[in-house]
N, C-alpha and C positions, 0 to 999 in steps of 0.2 A: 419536397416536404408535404405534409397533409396538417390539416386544423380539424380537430373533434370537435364537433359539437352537439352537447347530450339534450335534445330534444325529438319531442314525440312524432310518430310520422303522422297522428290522429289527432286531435285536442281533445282531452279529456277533462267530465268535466261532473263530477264526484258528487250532487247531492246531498244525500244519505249516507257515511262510512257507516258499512255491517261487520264489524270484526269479525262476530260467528260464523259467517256467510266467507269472507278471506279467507277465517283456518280452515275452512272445509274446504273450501275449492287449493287451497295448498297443499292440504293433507292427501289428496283425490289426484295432485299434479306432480309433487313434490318427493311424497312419505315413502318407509318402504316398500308398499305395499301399492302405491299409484302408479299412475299410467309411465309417469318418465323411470320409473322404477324398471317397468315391464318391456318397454323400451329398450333400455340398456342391457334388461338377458338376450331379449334378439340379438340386438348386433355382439354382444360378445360369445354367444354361441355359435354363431357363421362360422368363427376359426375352429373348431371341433370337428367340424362335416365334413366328413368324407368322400361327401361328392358335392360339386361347385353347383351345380342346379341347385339343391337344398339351403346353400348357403346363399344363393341369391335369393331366394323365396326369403329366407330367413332376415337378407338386409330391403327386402322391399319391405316386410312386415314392420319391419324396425324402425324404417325411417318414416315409413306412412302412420304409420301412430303418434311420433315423436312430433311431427308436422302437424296431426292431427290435433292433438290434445295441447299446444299452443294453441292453436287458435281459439278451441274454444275456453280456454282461458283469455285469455285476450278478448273475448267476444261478452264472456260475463263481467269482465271487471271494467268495458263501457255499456 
């Protein structure tokens, strides 16, 4: 068996809340139009390519953004 438990691997420790400053780094993370958005065309264009080099271009791109663009959320929001 396993036990969850939901706690941070950082402590965080919040200040100031900037609501305007959250919608925008969500909207920037999150939206149609943001990074996890852009993200997800990468990898789901790989299956399209007709040649397997392109498609691996396609998922390194994909996931090095997706990786990327966490952290630096995670880096603004402590």
């Amino acid at each position: 068996m396993w036990s969850y438990e939901k706690r941070l691997e950082f402590p965080v420790n919040i200040k100031q809340p900037n609501a305007k400053l959250a919608q925008v780094i969500i909207s920037q993370y999150g939206g149609p139009d943001g990074e996890m958005g852009a993200s997800m065309r990468y990898l789901s264009q790989r299956y399209s390519m007709p040649y397997r080099e392109v498609a691996g271009v396609l998922t390194d791109i994909g996931v090095s953004a997706a990786k990327l663009r966490i952290k630096a959320v995670l880096s603004c929001i402590v």
